[in-house]
Every structure is written in structure tokens, then in C-alpha cells.
N, C-alpha and C positions, 0 to 999 in steps of 0.2 A: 519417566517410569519405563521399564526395559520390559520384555515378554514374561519373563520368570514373576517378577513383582506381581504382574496384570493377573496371571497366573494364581497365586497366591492365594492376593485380596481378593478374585473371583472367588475360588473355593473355598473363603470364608463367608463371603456373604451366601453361598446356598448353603452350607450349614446352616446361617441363622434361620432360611426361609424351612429349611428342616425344623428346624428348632421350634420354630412360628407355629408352622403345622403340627405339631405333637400336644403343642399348648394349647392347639386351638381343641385336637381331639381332647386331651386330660379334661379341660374346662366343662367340652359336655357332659364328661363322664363325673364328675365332681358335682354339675348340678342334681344329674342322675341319682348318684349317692343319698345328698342333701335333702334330694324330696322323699325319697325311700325314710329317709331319719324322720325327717319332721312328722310322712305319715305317721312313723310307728312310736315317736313319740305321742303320739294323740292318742294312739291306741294303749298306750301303757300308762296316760294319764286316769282314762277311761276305767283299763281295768286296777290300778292303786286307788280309785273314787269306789269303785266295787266292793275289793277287800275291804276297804277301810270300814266302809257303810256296813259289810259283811258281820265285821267284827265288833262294830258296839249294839249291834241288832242282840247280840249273842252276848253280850257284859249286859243290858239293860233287861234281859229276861229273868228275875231272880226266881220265881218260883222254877219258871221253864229251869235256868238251869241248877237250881237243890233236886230237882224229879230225875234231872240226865245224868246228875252225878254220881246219884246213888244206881244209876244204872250201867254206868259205864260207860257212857257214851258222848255227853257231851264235853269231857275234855281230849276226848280224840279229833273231837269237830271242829273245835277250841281251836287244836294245834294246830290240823291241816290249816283254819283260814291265816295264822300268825305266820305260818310257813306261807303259803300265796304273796300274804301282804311284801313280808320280805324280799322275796323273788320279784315281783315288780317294782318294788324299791332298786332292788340294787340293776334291774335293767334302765330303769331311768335314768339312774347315774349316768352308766354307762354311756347312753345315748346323748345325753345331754355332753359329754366330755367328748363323742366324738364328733357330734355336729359342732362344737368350736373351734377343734385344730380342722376339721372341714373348710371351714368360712374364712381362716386366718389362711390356708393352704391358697383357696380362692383368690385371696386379696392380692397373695405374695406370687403368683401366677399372671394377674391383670397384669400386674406392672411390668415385669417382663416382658409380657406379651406386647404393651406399647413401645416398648426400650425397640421392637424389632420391626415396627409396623411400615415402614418403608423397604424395607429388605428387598422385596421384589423390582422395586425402581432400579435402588442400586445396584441389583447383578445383571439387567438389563444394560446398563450405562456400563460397567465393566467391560462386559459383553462386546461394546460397539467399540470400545479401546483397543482389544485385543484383537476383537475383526478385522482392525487396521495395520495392526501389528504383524498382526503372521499372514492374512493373504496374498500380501505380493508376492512371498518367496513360496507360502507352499497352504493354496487357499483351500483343498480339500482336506489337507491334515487337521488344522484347525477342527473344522467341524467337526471329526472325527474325534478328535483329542477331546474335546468339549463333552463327547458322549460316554468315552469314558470314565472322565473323572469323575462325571456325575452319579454312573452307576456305581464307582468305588465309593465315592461321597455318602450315597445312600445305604450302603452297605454297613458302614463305619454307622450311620448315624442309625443304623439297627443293630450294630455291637451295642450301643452305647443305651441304647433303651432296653435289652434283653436283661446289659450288665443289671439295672438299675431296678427293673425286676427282683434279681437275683439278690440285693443289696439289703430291697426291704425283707423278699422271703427269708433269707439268713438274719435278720433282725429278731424276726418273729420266732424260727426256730431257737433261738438264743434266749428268749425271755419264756418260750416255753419251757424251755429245758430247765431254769429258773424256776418256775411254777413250779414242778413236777418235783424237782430237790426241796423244795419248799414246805409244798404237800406231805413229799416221804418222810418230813421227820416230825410230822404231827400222827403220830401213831391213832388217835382214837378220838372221836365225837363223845365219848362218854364224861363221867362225875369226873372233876378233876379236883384231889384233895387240899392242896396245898393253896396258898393265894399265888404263890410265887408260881407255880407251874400256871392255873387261872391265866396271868399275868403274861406269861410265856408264849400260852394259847392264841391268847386276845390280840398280840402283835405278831404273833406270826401271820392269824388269819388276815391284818390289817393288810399286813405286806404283801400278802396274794391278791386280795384285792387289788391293791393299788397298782398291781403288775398285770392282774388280768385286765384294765382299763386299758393299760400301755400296749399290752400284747393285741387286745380288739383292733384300737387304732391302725398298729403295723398289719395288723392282717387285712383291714379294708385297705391300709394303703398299696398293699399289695396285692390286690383284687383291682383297683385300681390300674397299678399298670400293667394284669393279664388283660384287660380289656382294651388301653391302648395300642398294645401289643396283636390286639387282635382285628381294631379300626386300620390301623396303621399298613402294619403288614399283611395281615390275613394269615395271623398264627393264631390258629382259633383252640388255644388254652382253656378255654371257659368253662367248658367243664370239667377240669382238672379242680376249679376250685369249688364247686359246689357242695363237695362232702367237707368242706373245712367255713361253709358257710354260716352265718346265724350263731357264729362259735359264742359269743357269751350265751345266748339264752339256753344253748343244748348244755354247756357246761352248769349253769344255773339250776337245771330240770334235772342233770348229775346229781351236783351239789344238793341240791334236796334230799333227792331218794338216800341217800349217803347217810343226812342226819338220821332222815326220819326210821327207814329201814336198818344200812346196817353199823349206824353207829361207829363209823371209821370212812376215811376216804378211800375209796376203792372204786366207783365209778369215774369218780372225775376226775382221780389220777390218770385213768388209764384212758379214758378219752383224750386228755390232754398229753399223753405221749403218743395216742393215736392219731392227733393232728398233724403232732409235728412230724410224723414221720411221713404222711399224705404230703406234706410241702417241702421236707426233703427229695421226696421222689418227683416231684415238682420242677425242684431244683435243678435236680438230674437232667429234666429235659429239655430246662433252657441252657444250662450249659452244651449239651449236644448241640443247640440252635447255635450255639455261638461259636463255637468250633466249625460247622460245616459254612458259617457266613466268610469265617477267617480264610477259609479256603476261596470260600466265592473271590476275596480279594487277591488272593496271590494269584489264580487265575484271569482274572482283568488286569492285573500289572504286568502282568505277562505276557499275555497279550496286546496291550498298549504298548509297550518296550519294544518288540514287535515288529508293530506299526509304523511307530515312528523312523525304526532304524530303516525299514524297506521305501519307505514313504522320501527320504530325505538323502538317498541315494545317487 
């Protein structure tokens, strides 16, 4: 095996040890998630046991409710707990659909993670090949050459995490935007005549649903990795994502006031173009990251090229 080869396979195997390390941060960050889920699923089991109990207290009252009716009052009471119960319903969902691509994330992450668990042997054992290889003609270059590539190596392998940031936020933004077209062409919460429009309604709303679950997912996965992006490197994003957090429940507490109040969607449209444009500006400034890291590289290649030329003179 010649210098160039040794070369090579070294700066393959500290990718992997890069690689290794990333997994190892995502892993904690993922069990982080998971316990946050699991809590708040207990506390959404809690309050769907509430509602529920809420709700036949309020069916089993018959005179209570012939006295509130003729007064106006208890089918407003009626509504609000039917509205509660809903709204913890469909946070449940939610949570339950994302703690299992959480778990399946996990699993498909472990494995990996052993595929790479000797990494640090092998670029050691590299290491001493290559030592052999370039020090008798030029034993300080070596170790020199050996420091650059590793800071271009790490540089790359923070292209490549920013990109992937970038991958899921543009996920999300795209199923928002979805939402939003979705939403706009359900003009009204109100009577609707026909069975076929009824009809029309009932699937359109399914289909929001079933996207707002998709669109939660990508946005923890992408909360996800601002935070290893912020173990890692120390781009501390974090609070960039805190106004786009808890998005189903805020959007839900939307969605409500919507029925109850104004009988058309208008909160929760406009929140949900208000997210996504928070993660597009988001966006914006990992791509800046990624730009000035590009530079980081051409200036250490540049300096290596350099090196070597003066070095081997």
C-alpha cells in the first residue's frame, strides 16, 4: 500500500470516528426527546381521563341539565368540555405517532453505531503505517499533513451536519406550506348544506390532520439536529427554535378558538404560515454557516498546498 492509499483509508476511518461521535450525541438527544414524550403523554392521558369523566358528569345530570338549558347555559359548558376532550384526543395521537418513529429512529441509529465501534483502533493502526511511510524522507511534514486533514475532515463533516439540518427544516417548511393551501380552501367552520360539500369538508380536515402528524415529526426531527449541531460544534441555534416549539398543541389551542369563536380558520392558518416562516429564517442562517465553513476549507487547503510545497523542497 503506497502513501496516497494510507492516506485515503486514514481519512476514511476518522470520518467514521466523526460519524461515531455525532451518533453518539443524536442518541442522547433522542432519549431526551423520548422522556419529554412519554412524560407528556401521561399528562395527556390524565387530562383525556378528566375530560372524559368531565363530560358524562354533565350527560348524567338530567334535571341539572333541563334547568341550564332553559337558561342558556349548559350547552355552552356542554361544548367547551366536547371541545377539551377533542383537543386532548388528537394530542395524543400525535404523541403516540411520534414517540414510535422516535424508537424505530433509535434502533436504526444503534446499529450504526456498532457497524463503527472499532473506528478509533483502526485510524490508530493506519496512523502507524503511514508513520512509517513518510518519516524517513520527510518526518515533520507528516505530522503536519496529519493536522490538516483532520481540521479539513472536521470541517466537511460539519458541512454535512448543518446540510442535514437544513434537509429536515426544508421538509417541514414544504408540508407546512401544504397545511396552509390545505386550510385556504376550506373557507368556513360553519352549516354546511349539501352532503357532498359535508363530504368534501370531512376529507379535507382528515388530510390536515394526517399532515399535521407528518409536519410534528419533521419539526422534532429538526429540533433534533439544532441541538446536535449545538453539542457538536457549539452553534448554539437553540433558541432559534423555541417560537416554532410545542407546534401541535399551539396549533390545536388555534384550531379551537377557530371553531369555537370565529367559525372559519384564521388563527391556525396564520400561525402555521407563521412557523414556517420562523424556519425559513432559520434556514437562512444555517446556510450562512455553511458558506463561511466552505471557506474555512479552501483556506486550510491552502494552506496545506503550501506547506507541503515549502516543506519538500
Amino acid at each position: 500500500m503506497n502513501k496516497n492509499q494510507v492516506i485515503q483509508k486514514l481519512r476514511k476511518i476518522y470520518e467514521d470516528i466523526q460519524s461515531k461521535e455525532k451518533i453518539e450525541i443524536h442518541l442522547k438527544n433522542i432519549d431526551r426527546i423520548i422522556l419529554q414524550k412519554e412524560e407528556a403523554l401521561k399528562s395527556i392521558d390524565l387530562k383525556l381521563l378528566k375530560e372524559e369523566n368531565d363530560l358524562k358528569k354533565l350527560e348524567k345530570k338530567s334535571i341539572y341539565n333541563l334547568f341550564n338549558s332553559i337558561l342558556g347555559k349548559f350547552e355552552e359548558k356542554y361544548e367547551k368540555e366536547k371541545q377539551d376532550f377533542l383537543q386532548a384526543h388528537l394530542m395524543k395521537e400525535a404523541t403516540i405517532d411520534g414517540l414510535n418513529k422516535l424508537k424505530k429512529e433509535k434502533e436504526t441509529l444503534l446499529r450504526n453505531y456498532s457497524s463503527k465501534f472499532n473506528s478509533e483502533v483502526s485510524f490508530s493502526q493506519q496512523l502507524k503505517i503511514l508513520d512509517k511511510l513518510l518519516k524517513q524522507d520527510y518526518p515533520e511534514t507528516f505530522e503536519q499533513i496529519t493536522l490538516f486533514e483532520k481540521k479539513i475532515t472536521n470541517y466537511k463533516a460539519k458541512i454535512k451536519e448543518l446540510k442535514q439540518a437544513m434537509k429536515e427544516g426544508q421538509k417541514t417548511t414544504r408540508k407546512l406550506q401544504r397545511i396552509v393551501i390545505s386550510m385556504d380552501k376550506i373557507k368556513t367552520w360553519g352549516k354546511l348544506n349539501s352532503r357532498k360539500s359535508k363530504t368534501n369538508h370531512t376529507r379535507a380536515m382528515d388530510k390536515i390532520q394526517r399532515d399535521l402528524h407528518v409536519c410534528s415529526n419533521y419539526l422534532e426531527k429538526f429540533e433534533e439536529e439544532i441541538f446536535d449541531l449545538s453539542d457538536h460544534y457549539g452553534l448554539d441555534f437553540t433558541n432559534l427554535v423555541e417560537g416554532v416549539r410545542n407546534f401541535m398543541n399551539s396549533f390545536f389551542d388555534n384550531l379551537i378558538t377557530d371553531w369555537i369563536v370565529n367559525q372559519k380558520l384564521e388563527n391556525s392558518l396564520n400561525y402555521a404560515s407563521n412557523t414556517s416562516d420562523k424556519i425559513s429564517r432559520i434556514l437562512s442562517m444555517l446556510e450562512l454557516e455553511v458558506n463561511k465553513t466552505k471557506n474555512y476549507i479552501k483556506e486550510e487547503q491552502k494552506l496545506k498546498r503550501s506547506f507541503i510545497i515549502n516543506s519538500i523542497k
